[in-house]
Each structure stands twice: as C-alpha cells, then as structure tokens.
C-alpha positions as CSV (number, residue, x, y, z in Angstrom):
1,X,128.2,19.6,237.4
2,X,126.1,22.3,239.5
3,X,124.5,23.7,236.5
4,X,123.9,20.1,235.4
5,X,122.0,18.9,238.8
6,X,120.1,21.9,238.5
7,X,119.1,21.3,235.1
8,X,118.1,17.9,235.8
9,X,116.2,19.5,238.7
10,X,114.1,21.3,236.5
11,X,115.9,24.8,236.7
12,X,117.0,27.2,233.6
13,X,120.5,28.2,233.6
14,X,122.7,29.8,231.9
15,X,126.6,29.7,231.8
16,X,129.6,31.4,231.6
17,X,133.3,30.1,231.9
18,X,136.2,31.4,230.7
19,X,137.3,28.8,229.1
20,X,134.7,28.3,226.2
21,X,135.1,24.5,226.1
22,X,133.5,24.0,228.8
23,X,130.6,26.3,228.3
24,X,130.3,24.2,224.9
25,X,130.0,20.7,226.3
26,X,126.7,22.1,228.6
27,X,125.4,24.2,226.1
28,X,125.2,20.3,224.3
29,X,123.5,19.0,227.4
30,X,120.5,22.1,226.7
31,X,122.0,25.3,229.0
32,X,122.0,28.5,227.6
33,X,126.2,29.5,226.8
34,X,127.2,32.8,227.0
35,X,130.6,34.3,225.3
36,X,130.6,37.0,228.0
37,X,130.3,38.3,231.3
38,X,128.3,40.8,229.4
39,X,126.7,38.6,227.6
40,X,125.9,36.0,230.7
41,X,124.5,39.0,232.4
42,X,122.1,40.0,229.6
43,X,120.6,36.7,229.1
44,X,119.3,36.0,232.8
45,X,115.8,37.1,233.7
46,X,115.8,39.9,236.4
47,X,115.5,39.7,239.5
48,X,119.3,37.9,238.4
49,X,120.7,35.3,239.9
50,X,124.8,35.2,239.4
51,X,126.7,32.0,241.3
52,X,129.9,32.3,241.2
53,X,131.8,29.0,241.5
54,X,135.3,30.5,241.1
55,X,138.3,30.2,243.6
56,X,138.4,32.6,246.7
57,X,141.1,34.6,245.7
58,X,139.2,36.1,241.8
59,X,136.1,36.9,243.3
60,X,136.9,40.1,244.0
61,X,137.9,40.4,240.3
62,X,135.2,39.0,239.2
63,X,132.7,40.9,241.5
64,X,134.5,44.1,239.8
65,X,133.6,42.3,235.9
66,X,130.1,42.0,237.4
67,X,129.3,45.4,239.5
68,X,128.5,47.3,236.8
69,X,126.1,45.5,234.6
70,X,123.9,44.4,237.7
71,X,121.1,46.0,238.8
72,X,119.0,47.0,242.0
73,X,117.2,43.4,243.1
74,X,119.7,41.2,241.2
75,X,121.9,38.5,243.7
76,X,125.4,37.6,243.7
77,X,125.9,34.5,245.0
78,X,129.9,33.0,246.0
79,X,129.9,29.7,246.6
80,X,134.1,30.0,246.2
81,X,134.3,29.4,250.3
82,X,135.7,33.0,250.7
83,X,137.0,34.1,253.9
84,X,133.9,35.1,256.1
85,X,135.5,38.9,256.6
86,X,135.8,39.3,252.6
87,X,132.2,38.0,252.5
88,X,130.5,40.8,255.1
89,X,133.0,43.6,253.1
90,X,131.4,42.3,249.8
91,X,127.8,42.2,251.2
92,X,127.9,45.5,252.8
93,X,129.3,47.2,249.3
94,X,126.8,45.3,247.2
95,X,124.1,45.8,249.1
96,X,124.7,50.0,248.8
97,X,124.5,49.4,245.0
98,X,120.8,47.6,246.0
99,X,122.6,44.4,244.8
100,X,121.9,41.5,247.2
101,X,124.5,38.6,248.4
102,X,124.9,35.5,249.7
103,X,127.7,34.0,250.7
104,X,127.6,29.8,250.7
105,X,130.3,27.1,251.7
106,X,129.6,24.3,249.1
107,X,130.6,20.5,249.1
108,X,129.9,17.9,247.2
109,X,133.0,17.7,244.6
110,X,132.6,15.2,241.9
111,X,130.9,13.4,243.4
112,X,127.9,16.2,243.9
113,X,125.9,16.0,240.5
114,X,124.9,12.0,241.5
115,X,125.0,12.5,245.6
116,X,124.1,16.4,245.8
117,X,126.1,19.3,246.9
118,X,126.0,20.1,251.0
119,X,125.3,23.8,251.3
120,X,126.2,26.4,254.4
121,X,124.5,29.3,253.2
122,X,124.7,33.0,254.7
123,X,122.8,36.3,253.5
124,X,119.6,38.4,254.4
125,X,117.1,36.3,255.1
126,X,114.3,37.0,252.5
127,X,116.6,37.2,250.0
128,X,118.0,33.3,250.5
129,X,114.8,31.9,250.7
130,X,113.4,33.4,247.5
131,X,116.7,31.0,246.2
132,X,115.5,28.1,248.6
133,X,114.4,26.0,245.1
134,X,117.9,26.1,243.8
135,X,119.4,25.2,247.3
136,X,117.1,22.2,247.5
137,X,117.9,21.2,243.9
138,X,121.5,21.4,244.4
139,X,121.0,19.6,247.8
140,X,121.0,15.8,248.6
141,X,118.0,15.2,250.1
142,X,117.5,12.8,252.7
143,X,117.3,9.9,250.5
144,X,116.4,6.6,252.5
145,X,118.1,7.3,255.7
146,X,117.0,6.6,258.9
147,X,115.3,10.0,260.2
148,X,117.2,11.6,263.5
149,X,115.7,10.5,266.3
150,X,113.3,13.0,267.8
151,X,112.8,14.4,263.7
152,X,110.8,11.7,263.1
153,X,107.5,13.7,262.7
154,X,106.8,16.2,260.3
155,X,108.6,17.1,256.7
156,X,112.1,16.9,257.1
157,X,113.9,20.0,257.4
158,X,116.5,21.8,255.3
159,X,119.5,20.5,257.4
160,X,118.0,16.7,256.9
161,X,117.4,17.9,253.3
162,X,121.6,19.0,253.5
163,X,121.4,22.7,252.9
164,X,120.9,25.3,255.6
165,X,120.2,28.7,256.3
166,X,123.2,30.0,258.8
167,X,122.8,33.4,259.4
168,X,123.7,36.7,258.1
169,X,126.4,37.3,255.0
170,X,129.6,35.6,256.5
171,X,127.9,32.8,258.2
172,X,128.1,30.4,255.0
C-alpha cells in the first residue's frame, strides 16, 4: 500500500517482493515490477532510492543482497522499525561505502494508503530532506483538523503534516 500512496502521489516506483504475486498485482495498478534484487536495482534512476519494508530481523540479509550493486550517492532506507543500535551499525558501514541511510519508524498499517503513514525519520540531514517529497506523500497531512494552538500562523509543519525529521541515524 506504500508504493500505492506514493503512486497516487504522483511518484515513480518501482518494486521488488519476493513473492512475485504481489509484485504482479501493482505492476497492474502502473509500477514498474522487477524479478530481482538485481534487477530492482538496475531499473531505479541514480542517485537510488531503496525502502526496505521488510521485518527487522532480514534487513541485515537483505542489506548484504543489496551492498554490492549500490553505488556512491545511492540511499537505503529501513522503514522495518530496527533496533536503533543495528541502525547507527548499518549507517556507519554504509556510509564508508559512500552509501547513505536513513533509518524511519513507520505507522499507518492498513489503514495507511487512505489515512497516510506516520513517519519518525533518522539520517544525515541533507540527505533526508532531498527524500522530504516522498515523506510528505506517504504522510497524512493535516487534513481538516483544528491547528495546535499557538501553530495557528504560518504553513503547517512537518510534525502537523505527520512525518518528522528526528535526528541522526538511530533516532527514527
């Protein structure tokens, strides 16, 4: 349902899932399917940006599918809520490869691709807000609620918006 909202936000993705069903259904609904890691790799447009919506404990696997077929500028992005510690590890090692990450807590659940997804995000500055367009995509948006008082001038910010820049990798 991410790569849905963000297609319906206006954003080109392409997919990869292991289990080739799935990539099938969205490549009906006008994403791009790959049949690889290799393959998903090759057809992003560099500088890449690779979100990995897999649970915490095959990241690291993944990560090692990945490392090699990514290149200096390209961003991994986990949005699998890893542990913070695995998070600044994986940063630090990625980031000696010139690979960029960003680590983001992400909640929404089935719920997300009609109300949004809520997103903690973590990583080098720069780097996240070059991906602030898919953040806001994937994001909620204040809707018609009631501004907080004392935010009642000005655009709303990220937070009101329901994504939010937290800090350095391990703060998302």
């Amino acid at each position: 349902n991410m790569g849905r909202r963000l297609m319906r936000g206006g954003q080109d993705c392409v997919v990869f899932d292991k289990n080739h069903a799935n990539v099938d259904q969205l490549v009906g609904e006008g994403v791009t399917g790959a049949s690889s890691v290799e393959d998903f790799v090759r057809l992003l447009t560099p500088p890449r940006a690779v979100w990995l919506m897999v649970p915490a404990a095959v990241v690291e696997s993944t990560l090692e599918e990945l490392k090699p077929l990514l290149a200096t500028g390209d961003t991994v992005i986990d949005g699998g809520n890893s542990n913070y510690t695995d998070d600044i590890r994986r940063a630090g090692e990625l980031h000696a490869r010139g690979v960029n990450y960003v680590d983001i807590g992400v909640s929404g659940g089935v719920w997300g691709l009609d109300r949004g997804y809520c997103q903690m995000i973590g990583g080098e500055r720069a780097v996240v807000e070059r991906l602030y367009p898919l953040f806001q995509t994937l994001a909620p948006g204040r809707g018609n609620i009631v501004r907080t008082p004392g935010r009642e001038k000005g655009a709303p910010g990220m937070a009101e918006e329901g994504y939010l820049y937290c800090g350095p990798s391990g703060a998302g």
